[in-house]
TORKOL-4160 file (C-alpha; in steps of 0.2 Angstrom, whole numbers, padded with zeros to 4 digits, m for minus):
167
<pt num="1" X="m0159" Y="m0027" Z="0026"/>
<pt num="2" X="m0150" Y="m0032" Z="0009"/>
<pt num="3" X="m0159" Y="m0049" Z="0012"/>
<pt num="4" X="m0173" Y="m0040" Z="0006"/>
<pt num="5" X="m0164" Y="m0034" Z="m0010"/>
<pt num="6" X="m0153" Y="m0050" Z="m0013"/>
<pt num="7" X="m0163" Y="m0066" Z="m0015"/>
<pt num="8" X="m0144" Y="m0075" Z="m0013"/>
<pt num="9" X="m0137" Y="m0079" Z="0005"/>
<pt num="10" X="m0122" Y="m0082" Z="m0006"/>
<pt num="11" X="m0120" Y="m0066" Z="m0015"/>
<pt num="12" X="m0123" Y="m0056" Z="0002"/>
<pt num="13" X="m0111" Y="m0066" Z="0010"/>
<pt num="14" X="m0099" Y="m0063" Z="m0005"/>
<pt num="15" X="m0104" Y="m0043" Z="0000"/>
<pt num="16" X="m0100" Y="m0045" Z="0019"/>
<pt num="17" X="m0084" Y="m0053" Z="0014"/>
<pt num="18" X="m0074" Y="m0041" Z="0001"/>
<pt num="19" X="m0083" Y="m0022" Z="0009"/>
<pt num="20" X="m0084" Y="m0024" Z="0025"/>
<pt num="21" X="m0064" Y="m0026" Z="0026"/>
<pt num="22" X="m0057" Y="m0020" Z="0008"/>
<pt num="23" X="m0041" Y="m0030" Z="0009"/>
<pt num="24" X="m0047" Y="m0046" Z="0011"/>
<pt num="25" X="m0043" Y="m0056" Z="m0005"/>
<pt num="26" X="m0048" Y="m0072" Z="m0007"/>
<pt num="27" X="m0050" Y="m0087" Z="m0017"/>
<pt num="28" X="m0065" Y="m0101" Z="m0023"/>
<pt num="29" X="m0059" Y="m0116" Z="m0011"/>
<pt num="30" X="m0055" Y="m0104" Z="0002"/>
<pt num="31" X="m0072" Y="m0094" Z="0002"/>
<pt num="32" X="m0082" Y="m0112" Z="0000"/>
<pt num="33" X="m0075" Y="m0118" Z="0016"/>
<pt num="34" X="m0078" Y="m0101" Z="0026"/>
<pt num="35" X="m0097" Y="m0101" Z="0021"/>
<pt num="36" X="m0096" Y="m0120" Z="0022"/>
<pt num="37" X="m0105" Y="m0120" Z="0006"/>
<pt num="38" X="m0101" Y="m0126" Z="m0013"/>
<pt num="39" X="m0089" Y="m0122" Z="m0024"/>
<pt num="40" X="m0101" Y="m0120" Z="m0039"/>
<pt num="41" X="m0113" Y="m0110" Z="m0032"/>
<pt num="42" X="m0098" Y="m0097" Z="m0025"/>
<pt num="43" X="m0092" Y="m0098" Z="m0041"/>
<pt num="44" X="m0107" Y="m0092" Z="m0051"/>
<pt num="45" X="m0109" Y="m0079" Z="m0038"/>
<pt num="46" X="m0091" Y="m0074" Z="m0040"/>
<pt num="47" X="m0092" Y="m0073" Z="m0059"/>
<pt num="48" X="m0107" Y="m0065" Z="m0056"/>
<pt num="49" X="m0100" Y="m0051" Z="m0047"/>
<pt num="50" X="m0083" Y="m0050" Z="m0058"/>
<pt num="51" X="m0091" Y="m0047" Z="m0074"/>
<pt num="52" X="m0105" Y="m0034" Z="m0068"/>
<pt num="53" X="m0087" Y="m0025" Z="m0059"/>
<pt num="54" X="m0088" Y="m0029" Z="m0039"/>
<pt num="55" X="m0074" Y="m0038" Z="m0038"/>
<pt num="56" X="m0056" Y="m0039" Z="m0047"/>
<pt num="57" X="m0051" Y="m0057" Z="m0053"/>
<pt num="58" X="m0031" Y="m0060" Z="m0050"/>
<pt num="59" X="m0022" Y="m0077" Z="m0055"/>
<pt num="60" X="m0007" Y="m0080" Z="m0044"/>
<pt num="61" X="0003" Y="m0095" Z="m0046"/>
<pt num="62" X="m0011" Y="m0108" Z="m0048"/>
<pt num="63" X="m0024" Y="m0100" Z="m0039"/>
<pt num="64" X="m0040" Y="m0085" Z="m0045"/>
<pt num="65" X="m0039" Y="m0073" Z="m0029"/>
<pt num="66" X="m0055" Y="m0060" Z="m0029"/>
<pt num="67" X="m0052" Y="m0042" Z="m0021"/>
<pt num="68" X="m0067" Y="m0027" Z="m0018"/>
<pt num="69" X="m0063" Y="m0016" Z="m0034"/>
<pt num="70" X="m0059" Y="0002" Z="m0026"/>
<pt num="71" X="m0066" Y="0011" Z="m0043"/>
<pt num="72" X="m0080" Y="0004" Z="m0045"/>
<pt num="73" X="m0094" Y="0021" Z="m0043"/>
<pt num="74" X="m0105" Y="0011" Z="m0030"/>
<pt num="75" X="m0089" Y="0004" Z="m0019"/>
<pt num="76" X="m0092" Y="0018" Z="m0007"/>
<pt num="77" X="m0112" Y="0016" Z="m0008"/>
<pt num="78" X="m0109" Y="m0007" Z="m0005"/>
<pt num="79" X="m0096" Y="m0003" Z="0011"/>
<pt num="80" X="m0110" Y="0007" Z="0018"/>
<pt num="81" X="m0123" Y="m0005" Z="0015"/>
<pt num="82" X="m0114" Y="m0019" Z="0020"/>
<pt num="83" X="m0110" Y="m0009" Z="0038"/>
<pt num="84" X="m0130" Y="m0006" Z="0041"/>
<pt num="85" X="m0132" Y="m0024" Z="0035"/>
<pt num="86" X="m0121" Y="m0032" Z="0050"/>
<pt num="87" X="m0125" Y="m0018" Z="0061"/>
<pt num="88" X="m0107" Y="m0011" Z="0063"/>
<pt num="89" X="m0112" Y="0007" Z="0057"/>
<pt num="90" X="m0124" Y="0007" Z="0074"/>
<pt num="91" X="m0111" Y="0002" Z="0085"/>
<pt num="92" X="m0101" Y="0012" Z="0080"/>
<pt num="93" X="m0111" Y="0028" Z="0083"/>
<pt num="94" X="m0119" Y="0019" Z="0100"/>
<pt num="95" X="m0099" Y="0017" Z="0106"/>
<pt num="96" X="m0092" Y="0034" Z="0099"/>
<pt num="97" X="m0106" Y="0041" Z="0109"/>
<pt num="98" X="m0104" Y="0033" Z="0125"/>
<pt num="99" X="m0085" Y="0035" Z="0127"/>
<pt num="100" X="m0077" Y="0051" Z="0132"/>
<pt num="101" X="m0059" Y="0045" Z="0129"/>
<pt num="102" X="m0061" Y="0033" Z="0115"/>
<pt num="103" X="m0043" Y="0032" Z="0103"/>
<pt num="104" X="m0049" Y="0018" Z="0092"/>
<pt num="105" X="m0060" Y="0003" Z="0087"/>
<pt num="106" X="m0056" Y="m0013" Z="0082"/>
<pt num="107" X="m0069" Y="m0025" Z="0073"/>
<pt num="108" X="m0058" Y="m0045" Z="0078"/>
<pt num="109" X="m0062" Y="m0063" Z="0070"/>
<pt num="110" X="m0074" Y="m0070" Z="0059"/>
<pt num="111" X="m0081" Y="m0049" Z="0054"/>
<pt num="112" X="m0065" Y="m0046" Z="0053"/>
<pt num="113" X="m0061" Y="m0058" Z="0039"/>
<pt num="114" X="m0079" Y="m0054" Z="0031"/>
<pt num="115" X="m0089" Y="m0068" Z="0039"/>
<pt num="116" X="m0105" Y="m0065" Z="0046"/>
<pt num="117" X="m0106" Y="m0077" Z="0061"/>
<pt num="118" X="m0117" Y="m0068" Z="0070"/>
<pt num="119" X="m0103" Y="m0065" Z="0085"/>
<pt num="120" X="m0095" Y="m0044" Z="0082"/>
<pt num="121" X="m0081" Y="m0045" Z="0092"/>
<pt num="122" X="m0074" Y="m0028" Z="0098"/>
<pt num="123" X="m0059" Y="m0020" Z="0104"/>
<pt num="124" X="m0060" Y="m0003" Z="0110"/>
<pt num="125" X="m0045" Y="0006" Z="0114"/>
<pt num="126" X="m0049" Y="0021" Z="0124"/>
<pt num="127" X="m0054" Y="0022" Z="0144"/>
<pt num="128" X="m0074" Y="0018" Z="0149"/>
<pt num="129" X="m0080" Y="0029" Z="0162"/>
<pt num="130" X="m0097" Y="0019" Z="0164"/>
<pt num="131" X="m0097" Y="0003" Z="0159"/>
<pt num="132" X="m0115" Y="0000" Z="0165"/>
<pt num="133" X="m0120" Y="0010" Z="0151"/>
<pt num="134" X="m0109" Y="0005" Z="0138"/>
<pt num="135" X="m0117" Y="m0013" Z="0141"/>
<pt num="136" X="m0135" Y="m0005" Z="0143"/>
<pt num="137" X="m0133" Y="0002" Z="0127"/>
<pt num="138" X="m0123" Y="m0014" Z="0118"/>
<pt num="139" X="m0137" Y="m0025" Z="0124"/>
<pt num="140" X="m0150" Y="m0013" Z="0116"/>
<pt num="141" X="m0137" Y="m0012" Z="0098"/>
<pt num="142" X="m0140" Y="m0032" Z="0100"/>
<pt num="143" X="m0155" Y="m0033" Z="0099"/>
<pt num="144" X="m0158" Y="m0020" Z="0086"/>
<pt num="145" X="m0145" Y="m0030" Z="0075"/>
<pt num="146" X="m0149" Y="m0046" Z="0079"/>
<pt num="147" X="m0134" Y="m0051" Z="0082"/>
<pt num="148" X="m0122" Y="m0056" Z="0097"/>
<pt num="149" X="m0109" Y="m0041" Z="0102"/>
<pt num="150" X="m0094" Y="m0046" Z="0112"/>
<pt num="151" X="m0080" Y="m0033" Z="0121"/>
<pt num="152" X="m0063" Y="m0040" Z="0121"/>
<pt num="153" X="m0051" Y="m0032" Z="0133"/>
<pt num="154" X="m0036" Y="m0038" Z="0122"/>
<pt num="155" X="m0030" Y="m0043" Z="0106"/>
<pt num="156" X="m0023" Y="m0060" Z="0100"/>
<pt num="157" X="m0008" Y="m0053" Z="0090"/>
<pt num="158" X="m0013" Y="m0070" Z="0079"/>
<pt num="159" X="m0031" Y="m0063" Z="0078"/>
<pt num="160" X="m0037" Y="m0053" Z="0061"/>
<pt num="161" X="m0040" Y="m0033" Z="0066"/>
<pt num="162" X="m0052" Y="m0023" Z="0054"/>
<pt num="163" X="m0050" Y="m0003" Z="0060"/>
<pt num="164" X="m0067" Y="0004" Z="0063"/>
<pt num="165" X="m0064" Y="0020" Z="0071"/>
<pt num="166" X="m0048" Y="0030" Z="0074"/>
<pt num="167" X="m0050" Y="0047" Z="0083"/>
């Protein structure tokens, strides 16, 4: 979907990383070894989205951190694109719907941290009455996403935890 807007893997990457999880803040070398990339062209993309007012630049100690910038007027409008973009906002909805006693969800790993790898793993506290159609309809999200969704039935305390959904 924003591939079609954005020309630059790079830039939509940058996206995924600071609005799908608002408090991720991170830095250049950091970022370039994520997205196994180089630090040049995150850089430019970086500066790029700094000065039009994406992102807030930070020095601390001897390091430039980036973080989403809360008041810019299209945050709102970039966290939802960035959901439909990795398909979060339709699992959501699909999971929502299909769980009676759903308390929370939990977005864990690479997502978590902002990087689209293609693997959404998911922890959902709350009790499934049919599990058959929870995967039915997980396997039909999949495909309509493209990517790969996988149910954890626990958390690494180690493991990064966005909050998706809390009822």
């Amino acid at each position: 979907m924003l591939d079609t807007l954005i020309s630059s893997k790079t830039r939509i990457n940058l996206l995924i990383r600071f609005f799908l999880n608002l408090a991720n803040k991170s830095h250049l070398r950091g970022i370039a070894s994520d997205f196994n990339e180089s630090t040049n062209s995150i850089r430019i993309e970086l500066n790029n989205l700094t000065n039009a007012g994406y992102l807030i630049r930070k020095k601390e100690k001897n390091k430039i951190n980036y973080l989403a910038n809360r008041n810019h007027p299209l945050c709102n409008i970039l966290i939802d694109l960035v959901k439909k973009h990795t398909g979060v906002e339709e699992i959501i909805k699909n999971i929502v719907s299909s769980i009676d006693n759903l308390t929370s969800i939990y977005l864990v790993g690479d997502y978590a941290k902002g990087i689209d790898s293609g693997k959404i793993q998911l922890y959902i506290d709350g009790k499934v009455n049919n599990k058959i159609y929870l995967n039915k309809m997980m396997l039909k999200t999949e495909k309509k996403i493209n990517r790969k969704i996988i149910l954890l039935t626990e958390i690494d305390p180690f493991d990064e935890l966005l909050l998706l959904y809390k009822k």
